[in-house]
TORDRENSE-875213 format. One line per 8 residues: number of its first residue (from 1); for each residue x, y, z of N, C-alpha, C. Coordinates in steps of 0.05 Angstrom, whole numbers, plus 32768, in hexadecimal, padded with zeros to 4 digits. Example, Ala and Ser with C-alpha at 12.3 -4.5 7.8 and 13.67 -1.06 7.14 Angstrom:
1 = 8108/7F8E/809C/80F6/7FA6/809C/8108/7FBE/809C  8101/7FD3/808E/8111/7FEB/808F/8102/8001/809D
REM end
This chain:
1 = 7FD6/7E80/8023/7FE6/7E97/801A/7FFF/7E8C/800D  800A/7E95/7FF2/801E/7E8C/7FE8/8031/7E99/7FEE  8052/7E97/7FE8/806D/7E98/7FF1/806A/7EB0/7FE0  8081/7EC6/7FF5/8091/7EDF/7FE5/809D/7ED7/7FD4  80A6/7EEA/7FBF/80AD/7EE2/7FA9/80C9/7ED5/7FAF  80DD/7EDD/7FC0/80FA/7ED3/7FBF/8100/7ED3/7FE6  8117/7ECB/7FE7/812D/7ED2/8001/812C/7EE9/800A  813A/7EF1/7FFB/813A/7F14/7FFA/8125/7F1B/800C
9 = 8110/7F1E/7FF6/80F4/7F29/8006/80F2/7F1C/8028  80F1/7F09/8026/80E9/7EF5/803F/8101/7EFC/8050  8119/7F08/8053/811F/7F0E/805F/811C/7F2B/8068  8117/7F42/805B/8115/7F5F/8050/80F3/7F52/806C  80E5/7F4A/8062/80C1/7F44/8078/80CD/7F3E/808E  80D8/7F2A/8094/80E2/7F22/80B1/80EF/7F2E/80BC  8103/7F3D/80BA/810C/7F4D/80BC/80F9/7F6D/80C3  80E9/7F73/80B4/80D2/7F88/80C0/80C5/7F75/80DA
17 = 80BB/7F5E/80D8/80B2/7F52/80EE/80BA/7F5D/80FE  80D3/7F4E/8103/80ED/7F61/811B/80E6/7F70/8127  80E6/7F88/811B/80E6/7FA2/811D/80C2/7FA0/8129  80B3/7F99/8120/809E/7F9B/8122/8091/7F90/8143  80A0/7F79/8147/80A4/7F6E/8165/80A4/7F84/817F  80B8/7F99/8170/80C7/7FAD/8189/80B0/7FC6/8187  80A2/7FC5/8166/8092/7FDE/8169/8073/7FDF/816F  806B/7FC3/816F/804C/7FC2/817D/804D/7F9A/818A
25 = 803D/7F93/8184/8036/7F74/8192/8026/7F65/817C  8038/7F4F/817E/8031/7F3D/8168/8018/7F2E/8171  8001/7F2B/8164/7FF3/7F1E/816D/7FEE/7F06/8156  7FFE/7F01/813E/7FF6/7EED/8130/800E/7EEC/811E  8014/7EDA/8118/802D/7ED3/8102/8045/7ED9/8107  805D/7EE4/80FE/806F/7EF0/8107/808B/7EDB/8107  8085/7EC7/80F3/8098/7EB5/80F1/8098/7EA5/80D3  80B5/7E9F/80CB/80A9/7E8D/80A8/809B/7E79/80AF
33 = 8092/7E68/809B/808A/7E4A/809C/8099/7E40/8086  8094/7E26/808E/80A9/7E16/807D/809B/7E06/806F  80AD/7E00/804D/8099/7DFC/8042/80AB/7E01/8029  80AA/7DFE/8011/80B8/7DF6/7FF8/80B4/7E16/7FE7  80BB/7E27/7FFA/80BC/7E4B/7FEC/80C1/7E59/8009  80BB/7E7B/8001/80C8/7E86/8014/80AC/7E91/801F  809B/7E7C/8033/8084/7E83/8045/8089/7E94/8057  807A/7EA8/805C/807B/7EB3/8079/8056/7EAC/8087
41 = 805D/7EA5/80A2/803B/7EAD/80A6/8031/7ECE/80A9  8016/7ED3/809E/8011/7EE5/80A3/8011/7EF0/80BE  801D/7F0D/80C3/801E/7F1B/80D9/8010/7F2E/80E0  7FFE/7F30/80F5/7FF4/7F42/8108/8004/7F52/8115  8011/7F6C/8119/8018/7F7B/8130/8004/7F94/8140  7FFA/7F8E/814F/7FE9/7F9D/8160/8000/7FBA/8166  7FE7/7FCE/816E/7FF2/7FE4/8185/8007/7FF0/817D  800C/7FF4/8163/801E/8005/8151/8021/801E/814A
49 = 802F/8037/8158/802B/8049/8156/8033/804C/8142  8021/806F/812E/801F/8070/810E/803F/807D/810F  8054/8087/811E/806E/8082/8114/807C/8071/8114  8076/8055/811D/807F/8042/811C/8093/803B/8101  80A7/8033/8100/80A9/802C/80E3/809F/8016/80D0  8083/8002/80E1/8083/7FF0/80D1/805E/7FF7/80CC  805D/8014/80D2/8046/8022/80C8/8055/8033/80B4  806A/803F/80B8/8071/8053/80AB/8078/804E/8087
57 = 8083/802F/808B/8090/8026/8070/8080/800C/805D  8083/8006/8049/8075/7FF3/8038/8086/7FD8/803E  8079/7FC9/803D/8088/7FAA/8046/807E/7F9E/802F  806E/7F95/8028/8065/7F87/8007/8070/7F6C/8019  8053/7F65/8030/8062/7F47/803B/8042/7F46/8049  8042/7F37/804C/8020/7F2B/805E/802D/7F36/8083  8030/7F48/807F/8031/7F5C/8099/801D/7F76/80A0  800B/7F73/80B0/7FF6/7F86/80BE/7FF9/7F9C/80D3
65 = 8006/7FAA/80CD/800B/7FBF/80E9/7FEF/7FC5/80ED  7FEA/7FCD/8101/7FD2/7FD1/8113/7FCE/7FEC/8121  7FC1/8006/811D/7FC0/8018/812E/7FA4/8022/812E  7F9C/802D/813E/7F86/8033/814F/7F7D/804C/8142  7F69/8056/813F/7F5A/8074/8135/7F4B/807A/813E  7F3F/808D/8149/7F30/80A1/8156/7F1E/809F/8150  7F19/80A5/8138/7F02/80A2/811C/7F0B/80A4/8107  7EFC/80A8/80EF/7EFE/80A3/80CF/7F12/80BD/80C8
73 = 7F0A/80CD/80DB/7F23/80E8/80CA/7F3A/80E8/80D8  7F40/80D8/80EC/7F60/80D5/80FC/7F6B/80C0/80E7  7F51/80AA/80DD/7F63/8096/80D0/7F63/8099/80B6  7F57/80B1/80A8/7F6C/80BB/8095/7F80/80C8/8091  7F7D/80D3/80A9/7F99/80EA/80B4/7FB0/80DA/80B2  7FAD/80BB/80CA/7FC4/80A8/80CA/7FCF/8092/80AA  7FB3/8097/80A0/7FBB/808B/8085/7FC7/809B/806D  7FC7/80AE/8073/7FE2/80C4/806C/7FFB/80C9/8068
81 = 8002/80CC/8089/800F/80C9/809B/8029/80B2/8091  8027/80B2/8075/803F/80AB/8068/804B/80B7/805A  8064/80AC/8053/806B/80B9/8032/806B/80A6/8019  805C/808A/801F/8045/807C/800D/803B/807F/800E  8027/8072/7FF7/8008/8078/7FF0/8009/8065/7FD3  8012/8050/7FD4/7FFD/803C/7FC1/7FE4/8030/7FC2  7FDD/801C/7FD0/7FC1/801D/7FD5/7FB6/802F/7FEF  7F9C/8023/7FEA/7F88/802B/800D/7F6D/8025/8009
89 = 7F5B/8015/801C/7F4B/8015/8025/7F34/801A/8033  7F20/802C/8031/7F0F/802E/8042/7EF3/8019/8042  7EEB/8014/8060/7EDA/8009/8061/7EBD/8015/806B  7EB2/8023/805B/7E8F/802C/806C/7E82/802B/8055  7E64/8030/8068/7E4B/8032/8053/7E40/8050/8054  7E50/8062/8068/7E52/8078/8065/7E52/808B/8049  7E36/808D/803F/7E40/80A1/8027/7E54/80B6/8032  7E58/80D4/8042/7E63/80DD/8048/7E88/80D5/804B
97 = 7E86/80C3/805B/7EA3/80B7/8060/7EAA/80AB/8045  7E94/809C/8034/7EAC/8094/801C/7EB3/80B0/800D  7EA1/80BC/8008/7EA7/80DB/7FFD/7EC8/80E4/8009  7EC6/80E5/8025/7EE6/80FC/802A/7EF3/80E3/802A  7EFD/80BF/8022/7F03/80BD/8025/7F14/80BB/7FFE  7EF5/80BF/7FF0/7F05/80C4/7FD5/7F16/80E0/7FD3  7F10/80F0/7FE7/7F1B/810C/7FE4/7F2C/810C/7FEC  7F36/80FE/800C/7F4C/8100/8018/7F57/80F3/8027
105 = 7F5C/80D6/8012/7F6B/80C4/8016/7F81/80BE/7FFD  7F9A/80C6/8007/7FA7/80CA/7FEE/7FB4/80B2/7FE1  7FB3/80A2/7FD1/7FBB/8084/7FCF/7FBD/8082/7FAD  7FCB/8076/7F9D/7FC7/806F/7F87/7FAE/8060/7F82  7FA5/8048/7F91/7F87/8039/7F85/7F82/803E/7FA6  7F68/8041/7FA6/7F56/8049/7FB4/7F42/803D/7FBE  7F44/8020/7FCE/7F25/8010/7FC9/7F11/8013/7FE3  7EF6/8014/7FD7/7EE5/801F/7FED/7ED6/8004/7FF3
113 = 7ED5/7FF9/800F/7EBF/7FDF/8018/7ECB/7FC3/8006  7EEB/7FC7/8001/7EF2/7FAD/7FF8/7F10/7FAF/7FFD  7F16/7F97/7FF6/7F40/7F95/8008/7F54/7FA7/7FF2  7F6A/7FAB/7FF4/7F75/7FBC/7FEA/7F8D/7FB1/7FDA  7F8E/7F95/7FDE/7FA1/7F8E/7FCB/7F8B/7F7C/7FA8  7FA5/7F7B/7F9A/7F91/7F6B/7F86/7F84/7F76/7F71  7F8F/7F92/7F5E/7F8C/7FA7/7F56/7F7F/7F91/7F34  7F6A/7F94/7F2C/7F63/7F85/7F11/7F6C/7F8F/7EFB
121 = 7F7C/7F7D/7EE9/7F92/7F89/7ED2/7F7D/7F98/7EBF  7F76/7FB0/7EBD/7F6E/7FB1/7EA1/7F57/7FC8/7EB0  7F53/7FC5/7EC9/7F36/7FD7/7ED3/7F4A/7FDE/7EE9  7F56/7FE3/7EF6/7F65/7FEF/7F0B/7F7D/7FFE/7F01  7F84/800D/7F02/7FA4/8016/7EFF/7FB0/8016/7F12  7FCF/8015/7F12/7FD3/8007/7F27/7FEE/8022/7F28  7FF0/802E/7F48/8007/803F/7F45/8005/804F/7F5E  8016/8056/7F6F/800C/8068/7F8B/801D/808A/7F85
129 = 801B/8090/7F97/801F/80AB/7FA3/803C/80AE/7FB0  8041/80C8/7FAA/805D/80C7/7FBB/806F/80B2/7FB1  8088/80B0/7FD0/8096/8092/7FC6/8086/8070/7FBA  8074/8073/7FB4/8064/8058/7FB1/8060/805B/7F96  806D/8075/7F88/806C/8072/7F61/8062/8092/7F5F  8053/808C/7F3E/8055/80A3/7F31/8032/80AD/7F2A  8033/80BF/7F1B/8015/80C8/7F1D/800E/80AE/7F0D  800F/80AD/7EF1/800F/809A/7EDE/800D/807B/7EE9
137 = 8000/8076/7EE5/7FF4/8057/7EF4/7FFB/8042/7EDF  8004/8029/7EE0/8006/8012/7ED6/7FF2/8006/7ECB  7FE5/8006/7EBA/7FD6/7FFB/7EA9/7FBC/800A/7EA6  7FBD/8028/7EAC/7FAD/803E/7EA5/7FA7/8044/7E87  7F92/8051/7E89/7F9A/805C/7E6D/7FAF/8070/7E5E  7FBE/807D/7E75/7FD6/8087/7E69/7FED/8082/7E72  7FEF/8065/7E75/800A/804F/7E7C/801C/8057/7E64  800B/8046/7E4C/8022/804A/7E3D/802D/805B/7E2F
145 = 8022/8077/7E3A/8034/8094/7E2E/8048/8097/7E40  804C/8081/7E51/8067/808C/7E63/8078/807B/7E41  8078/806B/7E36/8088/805D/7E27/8092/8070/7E0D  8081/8088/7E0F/8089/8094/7DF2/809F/80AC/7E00  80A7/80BA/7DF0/80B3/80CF/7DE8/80A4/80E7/7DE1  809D/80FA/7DE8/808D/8112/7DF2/80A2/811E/7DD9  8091/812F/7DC4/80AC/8140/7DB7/8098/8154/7DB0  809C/816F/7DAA/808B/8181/7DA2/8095/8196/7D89
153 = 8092/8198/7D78/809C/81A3/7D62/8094/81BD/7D57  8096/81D6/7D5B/8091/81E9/7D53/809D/81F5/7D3E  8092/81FF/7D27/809F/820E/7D0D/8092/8229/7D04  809F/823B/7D00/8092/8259/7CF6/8091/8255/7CE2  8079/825B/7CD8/8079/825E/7CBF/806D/827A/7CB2  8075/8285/7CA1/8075/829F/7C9A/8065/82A6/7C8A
REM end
């Protein structure tokens, strides 16, 4: 796994670590490594309740909060249960379950039976929901009408 992009970040992750220590149980990573950039090891936190804040918020860091679901419609409920929504993943062979989970899983990209980061330039658009962006997706087909100027011109003519 390669280094966050800067300090900043690597501190902004460790720092959720933290936090993440007091709100479930680390069972893997949870410390930098050292090393010629700003490594963190990847982190496991088990037993995370979904108000947790390190369920609640985006980290953009090799950090895993961990919570438990009932079944497939609690853990869309909890995958909700934000006010993000850039990616999400579901995993079944469930025709049915991938169905409600295209229906009602609310996420900018959407991937079904594969990982959720790693969006392909040119066949994915890339953009979430809520605080996580705008309808208009990044490299969609109507990306680059966010770049124009919308003008509409009306004239009577008699």
């Amino acid at each position: 796994m390669g280094p966050v992009i800067n300090e900043g970040a690597r501190k902004s992750i460790l720092d959720y670590v933290e936090v993440g220590k007091k709100e479930g149980r680390v069972i893997a990573g949870g410390s930098p490594v050292p090393g010629d950039g700003y490594f963190i090891a990847p982190t496991v936190i088990a037993d995370v309740d979904s108000k947790a804040r390190i369920f609640q918020e985006e980290i953009f860091g090799p950090v895993l909060a961990v919570t438990k679901a009932r079944d497939f419609d609690h853990a869309l409920a909890l995958a909700n249960d934000t006010e993000y929504g850039l990616t999400g993943a579901a995993y079944t062979k469930n025709p049915e379950k991938i169905k409600k989970a295209r229906d009602q899983f609310f996420v900018g990209n959407l991937y079904i039976n594969r990982k959720c980061t790693g969006a392909m330039v040119g066949a994915h658009p890339f953009g979430g929901f809520n605080m996580s962006g705008t309808d208009s997706k990044a490299g969609g087909p109507d990306y680059m009408l966010q770049f124009l100027q919308a003008k509409s011109i009306a004239e009577k003519v008699s």
